[in-house]
C-alpha positions as YAML, in Angstrom:
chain: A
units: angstrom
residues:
- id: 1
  name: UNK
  ca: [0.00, 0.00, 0.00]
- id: 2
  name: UNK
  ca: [1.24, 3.66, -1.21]
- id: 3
  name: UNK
  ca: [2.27, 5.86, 1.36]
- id: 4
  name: UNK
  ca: [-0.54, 9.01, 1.83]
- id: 5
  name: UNK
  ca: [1.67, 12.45, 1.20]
- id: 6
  name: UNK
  ca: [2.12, 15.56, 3.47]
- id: 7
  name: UNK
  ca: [2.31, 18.83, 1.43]
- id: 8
  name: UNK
  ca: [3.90, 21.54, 3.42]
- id: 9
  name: UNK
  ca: [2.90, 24.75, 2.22]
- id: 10
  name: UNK
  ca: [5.78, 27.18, 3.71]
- id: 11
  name: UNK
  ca: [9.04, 26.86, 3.05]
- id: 12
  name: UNK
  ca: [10.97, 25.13, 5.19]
- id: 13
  name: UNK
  ca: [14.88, 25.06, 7.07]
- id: 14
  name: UNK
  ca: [16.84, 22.12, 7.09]
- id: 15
  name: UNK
  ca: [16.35, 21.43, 10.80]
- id: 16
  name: UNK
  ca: [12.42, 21.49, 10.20]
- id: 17
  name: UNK
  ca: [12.56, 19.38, 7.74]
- id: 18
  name: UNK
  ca: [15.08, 16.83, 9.32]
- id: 19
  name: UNK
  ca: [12.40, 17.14, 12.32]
- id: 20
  name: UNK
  ca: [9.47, 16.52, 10.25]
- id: 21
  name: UNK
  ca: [11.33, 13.54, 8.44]
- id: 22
  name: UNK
  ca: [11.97, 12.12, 11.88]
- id: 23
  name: UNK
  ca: [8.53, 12.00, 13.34]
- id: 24
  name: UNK
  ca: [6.52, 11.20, 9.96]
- id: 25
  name: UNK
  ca: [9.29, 10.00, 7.85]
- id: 26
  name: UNK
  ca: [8.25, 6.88, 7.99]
- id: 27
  name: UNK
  ca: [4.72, 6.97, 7.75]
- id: 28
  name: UNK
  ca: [4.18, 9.28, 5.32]
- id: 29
  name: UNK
  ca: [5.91, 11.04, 2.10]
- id: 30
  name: UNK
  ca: [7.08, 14.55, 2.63]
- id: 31
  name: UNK
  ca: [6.35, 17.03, -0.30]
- id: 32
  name: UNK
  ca: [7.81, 20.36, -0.08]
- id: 33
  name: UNK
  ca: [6.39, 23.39, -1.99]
- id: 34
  name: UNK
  ca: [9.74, 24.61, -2.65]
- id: 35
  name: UNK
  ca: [10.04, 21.37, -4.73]
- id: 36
  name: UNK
  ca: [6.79, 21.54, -6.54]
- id: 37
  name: UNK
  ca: [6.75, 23.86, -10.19]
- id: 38
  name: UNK
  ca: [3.79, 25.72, -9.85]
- id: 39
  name: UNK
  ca: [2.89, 24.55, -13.03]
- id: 40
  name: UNK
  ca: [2.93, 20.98, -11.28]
- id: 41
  name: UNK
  ca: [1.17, 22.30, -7.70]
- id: 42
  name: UNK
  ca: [-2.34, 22.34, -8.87]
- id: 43
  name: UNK
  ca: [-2.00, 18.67, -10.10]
- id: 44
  name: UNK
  ca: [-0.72, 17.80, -6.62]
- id: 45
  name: UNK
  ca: [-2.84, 19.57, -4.55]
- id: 46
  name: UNK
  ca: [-5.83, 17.58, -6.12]
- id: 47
  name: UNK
  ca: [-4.36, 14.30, -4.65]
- id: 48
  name: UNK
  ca: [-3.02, 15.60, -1.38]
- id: 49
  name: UNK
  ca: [-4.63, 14.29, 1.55]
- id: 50
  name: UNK
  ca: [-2.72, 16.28, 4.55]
- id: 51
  name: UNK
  ca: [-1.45, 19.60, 4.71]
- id: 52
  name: UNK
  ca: [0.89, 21.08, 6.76]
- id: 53
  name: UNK
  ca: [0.75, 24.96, 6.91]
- id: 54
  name: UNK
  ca: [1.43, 28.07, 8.56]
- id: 55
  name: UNK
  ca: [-0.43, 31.02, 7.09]
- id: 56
  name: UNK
  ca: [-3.24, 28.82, 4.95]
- id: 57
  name: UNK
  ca: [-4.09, 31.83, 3.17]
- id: 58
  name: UNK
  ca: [-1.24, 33.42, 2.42]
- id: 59
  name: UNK
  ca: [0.64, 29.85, 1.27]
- id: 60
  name: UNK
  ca: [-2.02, 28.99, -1.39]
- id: 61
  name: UNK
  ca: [-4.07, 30.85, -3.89]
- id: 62
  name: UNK
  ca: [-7.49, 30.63, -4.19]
- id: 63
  name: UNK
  ca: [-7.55, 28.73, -7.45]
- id: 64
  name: UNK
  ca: [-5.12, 26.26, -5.60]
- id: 65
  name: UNK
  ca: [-7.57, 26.20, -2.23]
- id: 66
  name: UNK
  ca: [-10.29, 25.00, -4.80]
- id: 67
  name: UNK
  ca: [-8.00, 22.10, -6.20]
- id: 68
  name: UNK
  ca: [-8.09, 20.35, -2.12]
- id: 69
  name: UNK
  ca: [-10.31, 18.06, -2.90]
- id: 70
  name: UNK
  ca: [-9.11, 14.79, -1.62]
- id: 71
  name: UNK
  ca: [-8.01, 17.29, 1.65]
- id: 72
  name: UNK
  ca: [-8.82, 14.77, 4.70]
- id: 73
  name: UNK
  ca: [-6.37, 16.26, 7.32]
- id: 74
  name: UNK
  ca: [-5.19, 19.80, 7.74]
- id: 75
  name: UNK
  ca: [-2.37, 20.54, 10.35]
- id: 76
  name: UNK
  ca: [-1.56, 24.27, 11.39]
- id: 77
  name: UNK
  ca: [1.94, 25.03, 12.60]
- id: 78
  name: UNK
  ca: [0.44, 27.71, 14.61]
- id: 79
  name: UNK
  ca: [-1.68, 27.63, 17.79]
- id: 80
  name: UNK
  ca: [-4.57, 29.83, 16.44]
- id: 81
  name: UNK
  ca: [-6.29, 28.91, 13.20]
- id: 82
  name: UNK
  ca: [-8.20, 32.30, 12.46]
- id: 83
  name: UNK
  ca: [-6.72, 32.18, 9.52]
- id: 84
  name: UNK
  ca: [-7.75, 29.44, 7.86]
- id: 85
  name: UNK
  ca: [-10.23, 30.19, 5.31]
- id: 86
  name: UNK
  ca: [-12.14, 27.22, 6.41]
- id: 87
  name: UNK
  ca: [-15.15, 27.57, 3.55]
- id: 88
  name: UNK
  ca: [-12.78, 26.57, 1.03]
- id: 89
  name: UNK
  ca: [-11.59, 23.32, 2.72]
- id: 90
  name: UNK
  ca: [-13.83, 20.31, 2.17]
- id: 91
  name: UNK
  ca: [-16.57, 20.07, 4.59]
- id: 92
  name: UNK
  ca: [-15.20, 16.75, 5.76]
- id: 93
  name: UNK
  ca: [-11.73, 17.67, 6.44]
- id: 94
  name: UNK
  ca: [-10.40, 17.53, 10.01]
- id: 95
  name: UNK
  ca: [-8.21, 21.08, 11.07]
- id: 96
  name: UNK
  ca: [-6.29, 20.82, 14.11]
- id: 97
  name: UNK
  ca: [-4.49, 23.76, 15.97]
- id: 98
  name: UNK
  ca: [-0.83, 23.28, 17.47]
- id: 99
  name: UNK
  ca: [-1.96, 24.03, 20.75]
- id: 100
  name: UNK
  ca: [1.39, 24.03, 23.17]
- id: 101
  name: UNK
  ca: [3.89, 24.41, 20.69]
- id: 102
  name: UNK
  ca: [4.47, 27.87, 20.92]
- id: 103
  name: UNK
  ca: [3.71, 27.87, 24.66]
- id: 104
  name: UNK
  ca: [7.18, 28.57, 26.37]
- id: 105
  name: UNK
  ca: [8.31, 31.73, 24.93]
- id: 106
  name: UNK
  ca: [4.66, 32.94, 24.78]
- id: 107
  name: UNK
  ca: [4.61, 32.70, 28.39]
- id: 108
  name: UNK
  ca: [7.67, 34.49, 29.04]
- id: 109
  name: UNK
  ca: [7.41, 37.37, 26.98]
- id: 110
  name: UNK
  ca: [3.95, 37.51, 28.96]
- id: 111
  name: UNK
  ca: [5.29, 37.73, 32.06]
- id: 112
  name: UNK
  ca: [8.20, 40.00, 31.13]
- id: 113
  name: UNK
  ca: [5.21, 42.25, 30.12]
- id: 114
  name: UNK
  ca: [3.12, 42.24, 33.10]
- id: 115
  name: UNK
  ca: [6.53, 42.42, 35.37]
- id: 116
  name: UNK
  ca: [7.44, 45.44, 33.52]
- id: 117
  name: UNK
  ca: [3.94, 47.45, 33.90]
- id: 118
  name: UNK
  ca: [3.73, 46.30, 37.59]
- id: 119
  name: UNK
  ca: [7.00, 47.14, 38.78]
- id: 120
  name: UNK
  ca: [6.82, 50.69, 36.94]
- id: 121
  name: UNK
  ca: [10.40, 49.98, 34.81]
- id: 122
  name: UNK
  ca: [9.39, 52.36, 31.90]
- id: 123
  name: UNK
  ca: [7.70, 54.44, 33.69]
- id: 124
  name: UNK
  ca: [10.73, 55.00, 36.05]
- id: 125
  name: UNK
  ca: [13.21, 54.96, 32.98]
- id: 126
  name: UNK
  ca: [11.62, 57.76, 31.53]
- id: 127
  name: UNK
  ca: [11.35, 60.04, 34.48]
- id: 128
  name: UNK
  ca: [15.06, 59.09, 34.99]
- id: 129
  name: UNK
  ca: [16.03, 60.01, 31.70]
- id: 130
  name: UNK
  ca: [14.08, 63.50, 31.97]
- id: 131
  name: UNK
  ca: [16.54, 64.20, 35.18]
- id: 132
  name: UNK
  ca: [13.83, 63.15, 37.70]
- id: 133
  name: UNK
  ca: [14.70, 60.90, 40.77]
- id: 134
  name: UNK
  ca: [11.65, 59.88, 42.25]
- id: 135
  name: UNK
  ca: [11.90, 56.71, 44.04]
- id: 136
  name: UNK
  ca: [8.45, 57.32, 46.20]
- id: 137
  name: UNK
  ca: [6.45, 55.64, 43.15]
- id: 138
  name: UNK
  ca: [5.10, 52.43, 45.11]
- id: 139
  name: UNK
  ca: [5.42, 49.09, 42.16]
- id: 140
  name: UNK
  ca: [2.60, 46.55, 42.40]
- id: 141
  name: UNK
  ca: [3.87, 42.96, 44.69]
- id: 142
  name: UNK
  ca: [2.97, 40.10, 42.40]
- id: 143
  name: UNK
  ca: [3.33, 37.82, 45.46]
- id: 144
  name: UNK
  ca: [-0.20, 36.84, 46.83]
- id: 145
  name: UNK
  ca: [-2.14, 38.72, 44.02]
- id: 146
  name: UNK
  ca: [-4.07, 36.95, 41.73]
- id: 147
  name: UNK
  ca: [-3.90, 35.49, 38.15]
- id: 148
  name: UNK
  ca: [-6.36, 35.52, 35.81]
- id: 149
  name: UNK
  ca: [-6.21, 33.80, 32.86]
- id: 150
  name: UNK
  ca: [-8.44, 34.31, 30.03]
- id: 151
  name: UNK
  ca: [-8.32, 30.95, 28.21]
- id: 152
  name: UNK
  ca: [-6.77, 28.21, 29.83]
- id: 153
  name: UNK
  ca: [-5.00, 26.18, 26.94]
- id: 154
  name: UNK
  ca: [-1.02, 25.08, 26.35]
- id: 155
  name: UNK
  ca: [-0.05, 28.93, 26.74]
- id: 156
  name: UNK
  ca: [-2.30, 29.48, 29.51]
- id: 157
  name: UNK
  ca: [-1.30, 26.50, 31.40]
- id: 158
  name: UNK
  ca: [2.44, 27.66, 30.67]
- id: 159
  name: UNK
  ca: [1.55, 31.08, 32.22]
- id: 160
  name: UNK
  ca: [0.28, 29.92, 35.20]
- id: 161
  name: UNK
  ca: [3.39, 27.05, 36.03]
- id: 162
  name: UNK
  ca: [5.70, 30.82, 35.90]
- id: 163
  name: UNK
  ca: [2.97, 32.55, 38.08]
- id: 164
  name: UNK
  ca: [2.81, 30.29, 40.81]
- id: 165
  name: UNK
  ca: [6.23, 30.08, 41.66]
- id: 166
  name: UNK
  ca: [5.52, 33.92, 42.04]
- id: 167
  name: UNK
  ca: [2.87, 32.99, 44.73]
- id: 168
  name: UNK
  ca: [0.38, 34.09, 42.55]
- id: 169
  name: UNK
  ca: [-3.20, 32.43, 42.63]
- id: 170
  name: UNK
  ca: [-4.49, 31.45, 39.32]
- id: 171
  name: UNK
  ca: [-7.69, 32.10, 38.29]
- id: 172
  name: UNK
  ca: [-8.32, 30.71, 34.98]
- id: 173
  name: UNK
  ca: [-11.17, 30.26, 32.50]
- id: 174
  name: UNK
  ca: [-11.79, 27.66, 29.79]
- id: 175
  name: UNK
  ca: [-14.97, 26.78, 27.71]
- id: 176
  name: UNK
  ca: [-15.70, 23.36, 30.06]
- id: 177
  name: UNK
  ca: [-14.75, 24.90, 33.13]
- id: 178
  name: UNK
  ca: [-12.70, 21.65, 33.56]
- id: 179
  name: UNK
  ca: [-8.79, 21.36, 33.24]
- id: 180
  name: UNK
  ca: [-6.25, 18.34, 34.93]
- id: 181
  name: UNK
  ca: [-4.14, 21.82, 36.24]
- id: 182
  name: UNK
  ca: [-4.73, 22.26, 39.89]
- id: 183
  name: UNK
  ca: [-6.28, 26.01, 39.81]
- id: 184
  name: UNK
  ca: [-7.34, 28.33, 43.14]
- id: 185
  name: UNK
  ca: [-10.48, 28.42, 40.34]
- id: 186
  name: UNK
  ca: [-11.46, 27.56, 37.23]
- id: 187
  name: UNK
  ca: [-14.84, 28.59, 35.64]
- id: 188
  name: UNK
  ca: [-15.72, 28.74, 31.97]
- id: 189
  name: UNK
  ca: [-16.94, 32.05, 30.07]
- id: 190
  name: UNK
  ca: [-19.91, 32.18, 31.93]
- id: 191
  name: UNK
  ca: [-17.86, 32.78, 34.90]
- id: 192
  name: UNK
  ca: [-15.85, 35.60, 33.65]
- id: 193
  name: UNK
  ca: [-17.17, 38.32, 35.81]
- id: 194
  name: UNK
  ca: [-16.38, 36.48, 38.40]
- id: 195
  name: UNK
  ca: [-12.61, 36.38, 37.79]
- id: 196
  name: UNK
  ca: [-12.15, 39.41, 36.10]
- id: 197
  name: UNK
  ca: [-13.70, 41.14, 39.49]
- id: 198
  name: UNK
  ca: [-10.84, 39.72, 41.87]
- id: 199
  name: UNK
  ca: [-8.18, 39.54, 38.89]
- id: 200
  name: UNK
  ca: [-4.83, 41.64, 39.85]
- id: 201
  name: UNK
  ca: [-2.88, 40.45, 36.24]
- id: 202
  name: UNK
  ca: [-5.44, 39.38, 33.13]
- id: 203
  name: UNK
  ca: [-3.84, 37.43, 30.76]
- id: 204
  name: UNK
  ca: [-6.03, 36.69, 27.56]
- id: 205
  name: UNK
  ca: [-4.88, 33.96, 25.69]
- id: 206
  name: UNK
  ca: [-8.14, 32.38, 24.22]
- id: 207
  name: UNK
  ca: [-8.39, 31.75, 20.74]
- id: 208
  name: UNK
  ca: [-10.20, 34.31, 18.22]
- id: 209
  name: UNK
  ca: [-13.85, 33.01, 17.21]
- id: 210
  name: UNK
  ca: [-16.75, 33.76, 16.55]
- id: 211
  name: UNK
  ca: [-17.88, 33.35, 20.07]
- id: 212
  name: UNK
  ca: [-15.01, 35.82, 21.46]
- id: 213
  name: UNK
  ca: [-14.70, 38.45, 18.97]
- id: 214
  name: UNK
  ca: [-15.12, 41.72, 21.08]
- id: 215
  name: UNK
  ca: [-15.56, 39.59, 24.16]
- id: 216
  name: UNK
  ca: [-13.29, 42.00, 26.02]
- id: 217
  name: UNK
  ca: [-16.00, 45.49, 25.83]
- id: 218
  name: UNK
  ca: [-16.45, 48.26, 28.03]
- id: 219
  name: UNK
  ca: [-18.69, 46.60, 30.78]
- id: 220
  name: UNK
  ca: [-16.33, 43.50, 30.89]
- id: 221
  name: UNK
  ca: [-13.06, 45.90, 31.61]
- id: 222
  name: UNK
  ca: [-15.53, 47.54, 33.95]
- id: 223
  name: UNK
  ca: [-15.53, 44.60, 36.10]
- id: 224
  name: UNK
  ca: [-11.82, 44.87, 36.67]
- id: 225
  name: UNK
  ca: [-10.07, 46.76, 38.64]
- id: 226
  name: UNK
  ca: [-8.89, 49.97, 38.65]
- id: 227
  name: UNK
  ca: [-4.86, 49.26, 38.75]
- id: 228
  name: UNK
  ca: [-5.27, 46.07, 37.43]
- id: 229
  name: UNK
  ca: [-2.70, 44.40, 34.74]
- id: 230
  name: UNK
  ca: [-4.09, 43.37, 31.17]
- id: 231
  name: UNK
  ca: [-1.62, 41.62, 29.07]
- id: 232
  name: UNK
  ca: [-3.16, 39.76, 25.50]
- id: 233
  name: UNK
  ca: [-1.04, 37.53, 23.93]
- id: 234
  name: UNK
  ca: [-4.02, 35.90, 21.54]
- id: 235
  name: UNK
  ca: [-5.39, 38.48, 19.29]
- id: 236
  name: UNK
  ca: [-6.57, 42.03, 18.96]
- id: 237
  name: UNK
  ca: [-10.08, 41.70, 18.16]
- id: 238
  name: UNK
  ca: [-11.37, 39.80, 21.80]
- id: 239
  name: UNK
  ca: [-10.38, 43.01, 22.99]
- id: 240
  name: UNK
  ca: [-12.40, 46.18, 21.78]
- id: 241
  name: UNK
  ca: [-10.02, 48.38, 20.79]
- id: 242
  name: UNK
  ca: [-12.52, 51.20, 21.45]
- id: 243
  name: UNK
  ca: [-13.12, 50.16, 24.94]
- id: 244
  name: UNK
  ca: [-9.69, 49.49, 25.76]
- id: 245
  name: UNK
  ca: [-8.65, 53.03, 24.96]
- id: 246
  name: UNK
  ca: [-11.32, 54.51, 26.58]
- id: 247
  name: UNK
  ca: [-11.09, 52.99, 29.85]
- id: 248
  name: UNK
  ca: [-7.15, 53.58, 29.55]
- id: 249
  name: UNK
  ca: [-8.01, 57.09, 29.51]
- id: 250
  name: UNK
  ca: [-10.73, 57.47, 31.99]
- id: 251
  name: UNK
  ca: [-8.67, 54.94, 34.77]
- id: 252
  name: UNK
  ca: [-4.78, 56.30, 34.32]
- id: 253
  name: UNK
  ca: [-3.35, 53.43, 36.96]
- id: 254
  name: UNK
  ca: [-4.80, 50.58, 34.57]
- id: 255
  name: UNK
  ca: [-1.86, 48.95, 32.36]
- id: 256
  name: UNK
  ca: [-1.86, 47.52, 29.87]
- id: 257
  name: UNK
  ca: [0.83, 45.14, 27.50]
- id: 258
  name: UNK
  ca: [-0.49, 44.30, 23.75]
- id: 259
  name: UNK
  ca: [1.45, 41.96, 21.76]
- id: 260
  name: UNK
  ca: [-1.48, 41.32, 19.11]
- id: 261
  name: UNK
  ca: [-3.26, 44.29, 17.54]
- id: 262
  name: UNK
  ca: [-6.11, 45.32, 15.54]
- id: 263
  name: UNK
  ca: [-4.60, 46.34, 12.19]
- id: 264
  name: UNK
  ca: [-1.17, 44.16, 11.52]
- id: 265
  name: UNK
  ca: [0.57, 45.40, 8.64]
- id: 266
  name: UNK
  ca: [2.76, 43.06, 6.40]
- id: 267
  name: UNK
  ca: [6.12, 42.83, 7.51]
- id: 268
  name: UNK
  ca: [7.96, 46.55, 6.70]
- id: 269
  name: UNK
  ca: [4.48, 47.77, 6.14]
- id: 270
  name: UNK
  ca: [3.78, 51.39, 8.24]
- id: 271
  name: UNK
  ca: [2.18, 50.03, 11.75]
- id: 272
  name: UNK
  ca: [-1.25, 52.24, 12.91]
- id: 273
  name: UNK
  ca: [-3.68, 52.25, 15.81]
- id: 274
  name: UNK
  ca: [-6.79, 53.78, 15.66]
- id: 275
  name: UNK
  ca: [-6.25, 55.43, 19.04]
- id: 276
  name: UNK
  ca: [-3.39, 56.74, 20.84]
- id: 277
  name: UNK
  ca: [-2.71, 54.31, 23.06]
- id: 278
  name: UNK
  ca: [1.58, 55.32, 22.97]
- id: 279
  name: UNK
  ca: [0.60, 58.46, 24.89]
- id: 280
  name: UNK
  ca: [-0.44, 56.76, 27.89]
- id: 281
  name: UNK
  ca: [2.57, 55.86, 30.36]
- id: 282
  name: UNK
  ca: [1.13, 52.54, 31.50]
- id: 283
  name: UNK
  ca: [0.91, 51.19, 27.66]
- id: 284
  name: UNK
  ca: [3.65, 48.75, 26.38]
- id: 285
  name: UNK
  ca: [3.42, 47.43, 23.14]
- id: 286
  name: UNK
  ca: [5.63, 44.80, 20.79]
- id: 287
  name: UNK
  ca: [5.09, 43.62, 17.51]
- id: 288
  name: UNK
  ca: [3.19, 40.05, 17.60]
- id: 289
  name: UNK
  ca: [6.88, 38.42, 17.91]
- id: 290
  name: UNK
  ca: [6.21, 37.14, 21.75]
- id: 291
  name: UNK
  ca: [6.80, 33.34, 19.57]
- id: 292
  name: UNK
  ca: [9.74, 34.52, 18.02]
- id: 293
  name: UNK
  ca: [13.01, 32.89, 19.80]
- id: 294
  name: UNK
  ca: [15.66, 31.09, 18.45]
- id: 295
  name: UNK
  ca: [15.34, 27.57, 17.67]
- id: 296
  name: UNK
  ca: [11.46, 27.36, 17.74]
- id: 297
  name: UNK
  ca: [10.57, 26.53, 14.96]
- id: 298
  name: UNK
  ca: [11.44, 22.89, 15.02]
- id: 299
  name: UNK
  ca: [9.90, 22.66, 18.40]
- id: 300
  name: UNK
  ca: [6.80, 23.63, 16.78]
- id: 301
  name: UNK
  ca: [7.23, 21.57, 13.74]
- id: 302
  name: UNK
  ca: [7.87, 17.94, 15.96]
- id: 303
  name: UNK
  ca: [4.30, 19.26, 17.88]
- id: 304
  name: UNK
  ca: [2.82, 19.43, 14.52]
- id: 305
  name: UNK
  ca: [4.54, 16.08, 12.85]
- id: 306
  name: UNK
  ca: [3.86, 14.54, 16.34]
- id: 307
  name: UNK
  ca: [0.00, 15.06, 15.93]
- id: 308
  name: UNK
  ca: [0.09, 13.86, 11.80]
- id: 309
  name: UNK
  ca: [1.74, 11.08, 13.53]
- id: 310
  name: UNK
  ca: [-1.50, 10.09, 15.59]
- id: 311
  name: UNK
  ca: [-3.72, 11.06, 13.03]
- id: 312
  name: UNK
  ca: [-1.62, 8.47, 10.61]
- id: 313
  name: UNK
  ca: [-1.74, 5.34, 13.27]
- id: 314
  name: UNK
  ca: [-5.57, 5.79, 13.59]
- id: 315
  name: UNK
  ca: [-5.01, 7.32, 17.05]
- id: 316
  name: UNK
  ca: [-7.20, 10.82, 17.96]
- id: 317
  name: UNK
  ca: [-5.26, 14.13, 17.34]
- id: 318
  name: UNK
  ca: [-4.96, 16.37, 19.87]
- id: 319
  name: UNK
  ca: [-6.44, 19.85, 18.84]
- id: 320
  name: UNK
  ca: [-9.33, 19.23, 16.52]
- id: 321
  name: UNK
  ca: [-11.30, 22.87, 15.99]
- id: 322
  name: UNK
  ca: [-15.26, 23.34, 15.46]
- id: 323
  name: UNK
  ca: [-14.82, 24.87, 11.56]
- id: 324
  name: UNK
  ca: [-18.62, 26.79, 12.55]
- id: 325
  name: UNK
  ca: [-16.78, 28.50, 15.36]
- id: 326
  name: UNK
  ca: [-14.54, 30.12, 12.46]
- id: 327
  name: UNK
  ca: [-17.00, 30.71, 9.56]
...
């Protein structure tokens, strides 16, 4: 019996693809899209069964979305699958996030976010660098404060195993309410303004769907309060943007890191925000590169191969998505 191929639709380094060779190797055939003409890549894609991508979208043209037709398995390199234009996969097709992959450095960039709002560095470097030496500014204790975490998957489960060594209490939220991570609580969405009322440092790391676009408005930052920490590590839109500046303005302790935004430009593309969220000193902002460390990406990929892997032996994959939570 023929081996079924993996097409990998982003180019790929050496040590991915030794990775990728090591964990599926065997099982499968690799296919590269580096190696494939594109006068040859529409004729492929009609007899691919699993795909391997990154940015879906971006990787393959609409024409050559349409030629998936034998598509039965679709593996994202990436944690969130927002952007996987899921109407123009075949309605039988299973997608499955990388949940965990990415988790580590996600966590730690984070944390070095929230630690630098609460204990005032920028806001102390720049009145130092102005000539002012005020050392009466009191920084927040992280010790016996609580946090909440907004989406309690492979990052948020890698947040909270840095926060409790802390001697934080984690407060987290998930859609079942149920998680094998010992938690001080753990609700799902209907509990959120329960947490977000006690919450000290937020950390949002649910995915983007349908179900938590905007879930983040003005009455649910309302709830929080007043000096609290928000740091969001998933995506800009479960945060209104609106909302977010506005109670910036109108509560001037609240702080606030952003690492995913609203409008993301293509890479050398100008950067905007609709509001002027720079001019507040208790913003800090980078450029959705909290996953970006050396030596990652083959991590990622042997998460990825790992879960083809299952898929392959007739085992469940880990990570499955609900395609009518994205359409």
């Amino acid at each position: 019996m023929s081996k079924r191929t993996i097409f990998v639709t982003f180019p790929t380094q050496r040590e991915v693809r030794r990775v990728l060779e090591e964990e599926v190797g065997s099982l499968a055939r690799l296919l590269y899209v580096e190696d494939v003409s594109s006068r040859e890549r529409a004729s492929v894609l009609r007899e691919v069964e699993i795909l391997l991508s990154f940015f879906l979208s971006a990787e393959l043209s609409p024409e050559e979305l349409a030629c998936l037709d034998s598509l039965v398995f679709l593996q994202s390199m990436l944690a969130g699958v927002d952007n996987i234009p899921f109407a123009a996969l075949p309605q039988g097709a299973l997608v499955c996030s990388n949940g965990g992959a990415w988790a580590d450095p996600l966590a730690e960039h984070a944390l070095g976010m929230a630690l630098a709002l609460g204990k005032l560095l920028f806001w102390n470097h720049g009145k130092l660098s102005r000539g002012e030496y005020d050392f009466t500014e009191k920084s927040f204790w992280f010790r016996n404060s609580v946090c909440g975490i907004l989406g309690f998957g492979g990052i948020g489960k890698a947040i909270a195993a840095l926060a409790r060594p802390m001697g934080m209490k984690i407060h987290a939220i998930n859609r079942s309410g149920v998680s094998d991570v010992p938690v001080d609580f753990l609700g799902s969405l209907e509990d959120l303004e329960t947490m977000l009322r006690v919450t000290d440092v937020l950390f949002v790391t649910i995915p983007l769907t349908r179900a938590t676009k905007g879930l983040l408005g003005s009455r649910e930052l309302s709830w929080m309060k007043d000096e609290a920490i928000l740091v969001n590590v998933a995506r800009g839109d479960i945060i209104s943007e609106k909302a977010l500046f506005e109670h910036m303005r109108d509560h001037p302790r609240f702080k606030v890191g952003i690492d995913t935004w609203w409008n993301e430009p293509e890479e050398g593309k100008r950067f905007r925000v609709n509001y002027p969220f720079f001019r507040f000193p208790h913003f800090l902002g980078s450029p959705h590169n909290a996953n970006r460390v050396e030596g990652i990406n083959p991590v990622a990929a042997r998460f990825a191969a790992a879960n083809i892997a299952r898929f392959l032996r007739g085992e469940a994959p880990k990570g499955v998505v609900d395609r009518e939570e994205y359409l």
